[in-house]
Legacy VTK file of the C-alpha trace (Angstrom):
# vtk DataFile Version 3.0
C-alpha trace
ASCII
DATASET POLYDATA
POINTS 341 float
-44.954 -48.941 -148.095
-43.416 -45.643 -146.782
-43.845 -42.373 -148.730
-42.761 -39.047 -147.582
-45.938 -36.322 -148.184
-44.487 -32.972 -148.487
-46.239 -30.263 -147.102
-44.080 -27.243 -146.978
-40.591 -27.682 -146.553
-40.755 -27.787 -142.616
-43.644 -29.804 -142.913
-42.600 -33.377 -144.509
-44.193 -36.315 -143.153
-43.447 -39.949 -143.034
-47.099 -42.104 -144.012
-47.580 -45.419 -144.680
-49.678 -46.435 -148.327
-50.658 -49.050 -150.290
-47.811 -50.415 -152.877
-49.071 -49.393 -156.332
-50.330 -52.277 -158.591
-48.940 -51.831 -161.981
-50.828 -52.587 -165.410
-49.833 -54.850 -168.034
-47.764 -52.466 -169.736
-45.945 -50.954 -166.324
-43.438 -51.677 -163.976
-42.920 -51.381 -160.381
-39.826 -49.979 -159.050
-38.537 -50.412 -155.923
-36.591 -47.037 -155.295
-32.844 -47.407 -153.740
-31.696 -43.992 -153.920
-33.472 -40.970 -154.317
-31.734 -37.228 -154.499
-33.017 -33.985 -153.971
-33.140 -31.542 -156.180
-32.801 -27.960 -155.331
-36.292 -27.585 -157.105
-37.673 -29.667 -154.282
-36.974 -26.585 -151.910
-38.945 -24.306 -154.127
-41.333 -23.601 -151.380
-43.154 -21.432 -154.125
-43.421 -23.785 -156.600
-43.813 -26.649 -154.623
-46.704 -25.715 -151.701
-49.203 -24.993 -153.935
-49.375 -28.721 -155.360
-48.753 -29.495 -151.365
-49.597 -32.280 -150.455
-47.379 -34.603 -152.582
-44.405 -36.908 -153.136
-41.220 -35.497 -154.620
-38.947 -36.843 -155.846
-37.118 -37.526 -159.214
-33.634 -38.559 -159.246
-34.371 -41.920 -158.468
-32.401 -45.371 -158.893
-33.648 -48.514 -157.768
-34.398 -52.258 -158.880
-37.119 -53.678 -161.181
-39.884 -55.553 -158.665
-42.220 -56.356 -161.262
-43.427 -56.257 -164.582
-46.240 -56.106 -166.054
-47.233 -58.946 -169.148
-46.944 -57.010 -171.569
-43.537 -55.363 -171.103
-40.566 -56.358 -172.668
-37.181 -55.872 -172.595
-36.748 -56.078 -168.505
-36.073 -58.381 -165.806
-36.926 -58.355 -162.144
-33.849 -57.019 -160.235
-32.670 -55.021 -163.562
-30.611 -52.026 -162.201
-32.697 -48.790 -163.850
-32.933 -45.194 -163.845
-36.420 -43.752 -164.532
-37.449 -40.618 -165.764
-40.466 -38.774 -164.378
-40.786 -36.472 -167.308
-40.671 -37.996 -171.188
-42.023 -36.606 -174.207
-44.556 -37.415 -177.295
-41.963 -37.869 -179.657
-44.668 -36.803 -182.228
-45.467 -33.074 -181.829
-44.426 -30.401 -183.453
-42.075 -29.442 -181.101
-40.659 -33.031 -180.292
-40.235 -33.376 -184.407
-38.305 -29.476 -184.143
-36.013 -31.121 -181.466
-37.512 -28.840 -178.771
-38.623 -31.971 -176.585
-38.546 -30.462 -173.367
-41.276 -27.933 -174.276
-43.805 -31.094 -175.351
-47.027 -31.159 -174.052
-46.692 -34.412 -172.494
-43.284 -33.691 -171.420
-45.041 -31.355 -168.712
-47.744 -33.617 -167.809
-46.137 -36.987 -167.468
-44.543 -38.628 -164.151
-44.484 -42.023 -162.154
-46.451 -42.967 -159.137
-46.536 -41.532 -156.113
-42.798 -39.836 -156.436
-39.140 -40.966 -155.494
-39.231 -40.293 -152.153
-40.891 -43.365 -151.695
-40.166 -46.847 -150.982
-41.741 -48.078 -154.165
-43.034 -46.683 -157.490
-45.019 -47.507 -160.445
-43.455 -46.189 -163.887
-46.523 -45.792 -166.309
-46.725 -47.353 -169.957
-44.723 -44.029 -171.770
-42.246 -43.951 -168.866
-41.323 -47.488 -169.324
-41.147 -46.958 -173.204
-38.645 -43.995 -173.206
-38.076 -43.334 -169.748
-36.283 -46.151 -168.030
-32.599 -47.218 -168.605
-30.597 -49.938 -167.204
-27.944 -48.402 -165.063
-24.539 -49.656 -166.688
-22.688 -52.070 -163.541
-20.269 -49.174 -162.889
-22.579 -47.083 -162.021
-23.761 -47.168 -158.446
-27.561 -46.350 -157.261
-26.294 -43.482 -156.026
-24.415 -42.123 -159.241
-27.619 -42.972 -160.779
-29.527 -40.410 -159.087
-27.182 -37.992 -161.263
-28.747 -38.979 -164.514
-31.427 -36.598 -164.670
-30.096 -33.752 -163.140
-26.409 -33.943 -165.585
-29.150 -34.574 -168.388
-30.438 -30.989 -167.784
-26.905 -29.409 -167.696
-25.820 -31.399 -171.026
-28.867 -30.022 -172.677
-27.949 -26.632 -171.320
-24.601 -26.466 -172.186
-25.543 -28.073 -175.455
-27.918 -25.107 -176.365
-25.667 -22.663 -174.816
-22.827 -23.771 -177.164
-20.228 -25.047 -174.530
-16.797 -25.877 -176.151
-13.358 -26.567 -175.436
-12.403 -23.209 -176.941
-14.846 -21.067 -174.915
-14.305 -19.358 -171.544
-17.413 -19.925 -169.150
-18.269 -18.565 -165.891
-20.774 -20.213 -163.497
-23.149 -18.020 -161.749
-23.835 -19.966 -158.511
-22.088 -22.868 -157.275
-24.794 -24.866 -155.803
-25.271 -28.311 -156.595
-26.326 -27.821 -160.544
-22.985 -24.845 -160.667
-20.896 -27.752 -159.163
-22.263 -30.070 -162.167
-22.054 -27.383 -164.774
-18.407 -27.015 -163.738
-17.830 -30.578 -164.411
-19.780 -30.983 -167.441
-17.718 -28.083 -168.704
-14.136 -29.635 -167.442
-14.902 -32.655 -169.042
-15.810 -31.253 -171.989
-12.219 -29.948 -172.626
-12.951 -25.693 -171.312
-10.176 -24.830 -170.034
-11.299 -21.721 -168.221
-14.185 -21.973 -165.973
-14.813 -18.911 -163.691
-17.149 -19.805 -160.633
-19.427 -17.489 -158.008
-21.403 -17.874 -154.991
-21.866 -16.540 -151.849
-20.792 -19.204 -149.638
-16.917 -19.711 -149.555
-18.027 -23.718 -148.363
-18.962 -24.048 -152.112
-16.804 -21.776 -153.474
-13.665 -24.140 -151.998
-16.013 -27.275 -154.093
-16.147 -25.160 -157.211
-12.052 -25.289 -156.912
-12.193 -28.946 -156.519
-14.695 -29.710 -159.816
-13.121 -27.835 -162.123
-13.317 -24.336 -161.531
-10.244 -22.177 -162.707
-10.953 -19.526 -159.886
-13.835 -19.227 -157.952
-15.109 -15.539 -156.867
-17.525 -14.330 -153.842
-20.576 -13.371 -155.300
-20.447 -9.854 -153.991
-16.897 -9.064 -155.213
-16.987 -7.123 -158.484
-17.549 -10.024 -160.577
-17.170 -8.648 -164.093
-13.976 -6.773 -163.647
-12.465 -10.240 -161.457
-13.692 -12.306 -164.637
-11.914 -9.960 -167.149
-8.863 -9.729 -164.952
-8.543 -13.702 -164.847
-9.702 -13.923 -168.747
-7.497 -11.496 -170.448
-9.195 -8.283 -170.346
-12.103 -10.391 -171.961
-15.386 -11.134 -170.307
-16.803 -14.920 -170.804
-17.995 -16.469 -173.867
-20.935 -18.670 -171.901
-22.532 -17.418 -168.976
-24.393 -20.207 -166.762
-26.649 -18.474 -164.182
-27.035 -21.401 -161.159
-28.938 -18.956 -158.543
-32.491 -17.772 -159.069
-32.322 -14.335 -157.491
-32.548 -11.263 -160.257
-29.418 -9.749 -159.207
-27.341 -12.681 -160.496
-29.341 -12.387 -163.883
-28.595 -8.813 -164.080
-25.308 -9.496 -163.262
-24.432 -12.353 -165.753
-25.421 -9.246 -168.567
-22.278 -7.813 -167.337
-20.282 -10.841 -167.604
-20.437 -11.856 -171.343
-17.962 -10.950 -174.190
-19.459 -9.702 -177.377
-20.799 -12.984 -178.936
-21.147 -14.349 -176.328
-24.402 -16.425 -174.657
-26.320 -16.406 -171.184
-27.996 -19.630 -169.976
-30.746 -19.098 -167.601
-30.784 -22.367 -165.654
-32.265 -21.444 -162.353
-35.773 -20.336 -161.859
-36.483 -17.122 -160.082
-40.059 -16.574 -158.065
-42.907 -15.564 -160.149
-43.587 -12.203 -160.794
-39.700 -11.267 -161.128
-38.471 -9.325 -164.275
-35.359 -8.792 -165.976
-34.553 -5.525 -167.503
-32.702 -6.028 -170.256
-30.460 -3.559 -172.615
-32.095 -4.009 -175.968
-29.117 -1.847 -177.924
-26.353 -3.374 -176.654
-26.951 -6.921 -176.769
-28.302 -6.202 -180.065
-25.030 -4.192 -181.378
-22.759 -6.812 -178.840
-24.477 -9.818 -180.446
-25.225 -11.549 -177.146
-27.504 -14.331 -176.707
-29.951 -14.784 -174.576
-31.167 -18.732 -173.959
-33.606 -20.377 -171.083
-33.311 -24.475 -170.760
-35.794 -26.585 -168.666
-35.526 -30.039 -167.892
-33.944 -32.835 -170.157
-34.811 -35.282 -173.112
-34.499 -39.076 -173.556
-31.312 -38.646 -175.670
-30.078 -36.087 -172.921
-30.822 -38.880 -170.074
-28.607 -41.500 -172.414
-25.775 -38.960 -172.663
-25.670 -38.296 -169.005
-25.691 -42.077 -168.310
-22.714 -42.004 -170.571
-20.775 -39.932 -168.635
-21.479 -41.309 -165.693
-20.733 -44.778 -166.908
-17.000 -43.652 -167.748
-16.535 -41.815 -164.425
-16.029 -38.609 -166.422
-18.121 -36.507 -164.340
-16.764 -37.720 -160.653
-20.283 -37.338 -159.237
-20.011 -39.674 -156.420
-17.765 -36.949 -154.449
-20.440 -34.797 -155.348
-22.584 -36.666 -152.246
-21.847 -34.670 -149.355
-24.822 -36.363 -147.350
-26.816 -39.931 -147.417
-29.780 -39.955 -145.473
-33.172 -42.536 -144.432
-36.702 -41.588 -145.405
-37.262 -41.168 -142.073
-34.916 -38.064 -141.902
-35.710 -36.364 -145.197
-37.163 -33.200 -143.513
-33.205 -32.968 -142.356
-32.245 -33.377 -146.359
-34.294 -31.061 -147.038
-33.242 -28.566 -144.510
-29.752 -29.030 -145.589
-30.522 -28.636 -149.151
-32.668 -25.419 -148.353
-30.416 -23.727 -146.307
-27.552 -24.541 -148.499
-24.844 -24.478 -146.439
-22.118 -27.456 -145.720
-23.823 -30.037 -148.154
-24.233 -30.248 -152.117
-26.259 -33.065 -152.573
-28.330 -34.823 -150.644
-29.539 -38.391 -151.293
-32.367 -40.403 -149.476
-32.324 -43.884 -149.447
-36.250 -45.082 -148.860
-35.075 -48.857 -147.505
-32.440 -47.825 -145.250
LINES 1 342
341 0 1 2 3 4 5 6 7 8 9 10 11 12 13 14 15 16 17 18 19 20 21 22 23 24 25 26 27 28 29 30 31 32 33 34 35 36 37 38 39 40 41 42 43 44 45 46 47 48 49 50 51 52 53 54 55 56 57 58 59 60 61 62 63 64 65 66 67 68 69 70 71 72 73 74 75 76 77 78 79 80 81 82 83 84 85 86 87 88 89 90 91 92 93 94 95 96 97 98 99 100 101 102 103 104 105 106 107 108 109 110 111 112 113 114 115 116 117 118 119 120 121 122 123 124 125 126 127 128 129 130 131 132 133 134 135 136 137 138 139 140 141 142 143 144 145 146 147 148 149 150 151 152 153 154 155 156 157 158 159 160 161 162 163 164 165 166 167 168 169 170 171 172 173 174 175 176 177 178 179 180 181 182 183 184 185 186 187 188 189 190 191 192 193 194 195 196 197 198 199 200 201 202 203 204 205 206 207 208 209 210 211 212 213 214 215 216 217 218 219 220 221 222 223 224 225 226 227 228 229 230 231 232 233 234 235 236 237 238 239 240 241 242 243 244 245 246 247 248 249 250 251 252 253 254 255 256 257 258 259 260 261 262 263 264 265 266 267 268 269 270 271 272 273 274 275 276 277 278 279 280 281 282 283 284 285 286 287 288 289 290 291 292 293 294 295 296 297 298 299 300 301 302 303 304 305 306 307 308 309 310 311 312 313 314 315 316 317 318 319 320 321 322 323 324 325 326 327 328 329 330 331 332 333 334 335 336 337 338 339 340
């Protein structure tokens, strides 16, 4: 089979492998649509683990399975999950699955850019779904990524009565957005630097969309009733947008760290006044089983319209171009590979 070995993210090259052999308790997945994630681009997070498949946004078709497995059928429709938890820990049992252990060790074999994988024995007993028929291979690249931003927005307390403003209007702002609109907010502020994305903010849900280097704070308040927002999302891993969402939240209110910034960065943060304001500060990585099911809810009843989300559908052969396209982030949101075309 064909896998694609990332080396850095110039450096991505096409090689041919074995097809895994599964174990009784596995399956083997061939992979029909793979999407990249903007933490594929990480160049610092990524090289050192270099070389490696990415990859895991997959959707693709059951090729086999193993004797012992139940519950599947060759040519079942699935999602898979690279990441799944214990269920058993302490911090599975306090609901905080995404900081399990195994959560952080787990994944499938090689990765999803790849024409085939093998899902391990605790990926195929929490980690694989059957993809609903309306939702495409493509739309079921978007379960793991709208899994994050439910479980964000969950622990960020995202209701139809809050105002929110998205910090970065990448591919996971763009989601946020929608996850927001379709929860019933009615005022969703959006930022970014390009004015490409900030027309797609518009489009997904966005009440008004702002240039990053406007003054954001004042253009929030002046759109929000003199008030600043209840939930602030941050979407762009550069300090200056963290420092900046501090400026953006109403008393009360909550900021959601959802992008990563390079290690060794540091956030200065006022002590007093978000102690006297009552603001909230909250990190969220990754997504749970029960995160993955609500995503493929959504996507099942078209509520979050992620297929227009695909600005680009690309061959193995040509992911060093997705992944040039998803670095440079320009004219694309998301970028899906499809190993067998």
């Amino acid at each position: 089979m064909r896998v694609a070995v990332y080396h850095n993210n110039r450096d991505i090259r096409i090689e041919e492998r074995p097809i895994p052999e599964i174990g009784p308790r596995e399956l083997l997945v061939r992979v029909v649509a793979s999407g990249i994630c903007g933490s594929d681009v990480m160049e610092w997070y990524r090289v050192k683990k270099a070389p490696l498949v990415l990859g895991h946004e997959i959707a693709g078709k059951v090729e086999k399975i193993g004797a012992e497995v139940q519950g599947y059928r060759i040519g079942d429709r699935v999602f898979v999950s690279h990441h799944v938890p214990c269920n058993t820990c302490r911090y599975c049992r306090a609901g905080q699955h995404t900081v399990c252990p195994t959560l952080h060790t787990t994944n499938f074999d090689p990765g999803g850019f790849a024409e085939f994988l093998r899902v391990p024995p605790i990926n195929v007993d929490r980690g694989t779904f059957i993809l609903p028929d309306s939702v495409t291979f493509d739309a079921g690249t978007f379960v793991e990524p709208l899994a994050c931003v439910l479980r964000g927005q969950r622990i960020a307390g995202v209701k139809p009565e809050k105002t929110v403003a998205v910090l970065g209007s990448g591919i996971s702002g763009i989601m946020h957005i929608a996850a927001a609109r379709a929860a019933g907010v009615r005022r969703i502020f959006a930022t970014d630097v390009s004015d490409y994305r900030l027309s797609k903010a518009e489009v997904f849900g966005a009440t008004a969309a702002f240039h990053a280097r406007a003054d954001i704070p004042q253009k929030i308040r002046r759109a929000n009733d003199g008030r600043a927002a209840d939930v602030v999302i941050v979407c762009a891993g550069a300090i200056e947008v963290l420092e900046q969402a501090l400026l953006c939240v109403d008393r009360g209110g909550t900021i959601l760290f959802f992008a990563a910034t390079p290690p060794g960065e540091e956030l200065k943060v006022p002590v007093n006044e978000l102690w006297r304001n009552g603001i909230t500060l909250v990190p969220t990585y990754a997504g749970a089983p029960a995160d993955c099911a609500a995503a493929l809810d959504l996507l099942a009843k078209k509520t979050v319209p992620v297929a227009d989300m695909i600005t680009h559908r690309l061959p193995l052969d040509e992911i060093e171009a997705g992944f040039r396209l998803v670095w440079r982030g320009r004219e694309s949101l998301k970028v899906v590979i499809q190993p067998h075309q």
